[in-house]
N, C-alpha and C positions, 0 to 999 in steps of 0.2 A: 471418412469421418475426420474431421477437424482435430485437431493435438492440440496440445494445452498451448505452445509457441502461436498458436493462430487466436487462440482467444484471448490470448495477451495482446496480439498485435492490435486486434479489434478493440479494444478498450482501448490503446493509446489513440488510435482513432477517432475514440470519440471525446477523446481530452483529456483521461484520464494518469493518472502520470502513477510511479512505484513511489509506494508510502512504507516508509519503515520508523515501528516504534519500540522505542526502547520501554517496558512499561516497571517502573523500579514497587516495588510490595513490599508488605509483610507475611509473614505465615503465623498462624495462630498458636502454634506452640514455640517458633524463634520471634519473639515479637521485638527485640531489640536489636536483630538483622536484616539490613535491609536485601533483597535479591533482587534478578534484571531476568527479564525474559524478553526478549526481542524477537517483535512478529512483523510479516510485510504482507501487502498486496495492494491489489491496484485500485489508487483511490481519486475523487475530484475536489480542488481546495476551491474555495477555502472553507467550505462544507462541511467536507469528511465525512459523509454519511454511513462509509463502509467502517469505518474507523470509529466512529461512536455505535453503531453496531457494537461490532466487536467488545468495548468497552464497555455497554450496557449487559451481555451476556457475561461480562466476566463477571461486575457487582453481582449480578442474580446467582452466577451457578459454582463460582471458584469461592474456597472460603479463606481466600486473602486479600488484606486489604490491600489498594492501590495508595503508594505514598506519590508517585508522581509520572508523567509520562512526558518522554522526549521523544518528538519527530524531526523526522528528514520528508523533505517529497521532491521528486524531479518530476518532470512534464518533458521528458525528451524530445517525445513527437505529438502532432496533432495537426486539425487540420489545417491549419494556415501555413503548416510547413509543407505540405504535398501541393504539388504543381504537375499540372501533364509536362510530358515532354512530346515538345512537335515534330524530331526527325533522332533516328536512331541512326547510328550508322556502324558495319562490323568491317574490322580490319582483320584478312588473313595473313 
């Protein structure tokens, strides 16, 4: 059975890079402070399909409003960075 490190890998695989948002709200009884919730996972820019996901479940089902959202995204690997290698060689 495959572990969560494998299905990570498999998404950078397929180009998909760690997206992390800061997402700044209000809540309905402190409505003059703002709070930060920061959430991540693995997404494809410039898209963001996983990430407006996300963001549409929050308007629907959380009853705070969103004042504004900061991201980050790295794409560390992918496939244009994998190359076979033609000869291995072990030194004992």
């Amino acid at each position: 059975m495959p572990g969560h490190a494998d299905r990570d890998f498999e998404r950078q695989l397929k180009g998909e890079g760690l997206l992390t948002a800061q997402v700044f709200y209000f809540l309905p009884d402190y409505p003059s402070i703002i709070q930060e919730f920061v959430w991540q996972d693995y997404d494809e820019a410039p898209d963001y399909p996983v990430l407006f996901k996300f963001l549409d479940h929050w308007r629907r089902e959380i009853e705070a409003a969103i004042h504004s959202v900061r991201i980050a995204h790295d794409r560390r690997l992918g496939p244009r960075e994998l190359r076979p290698v033609g000869n291995e060689f072990t030194l004992q």
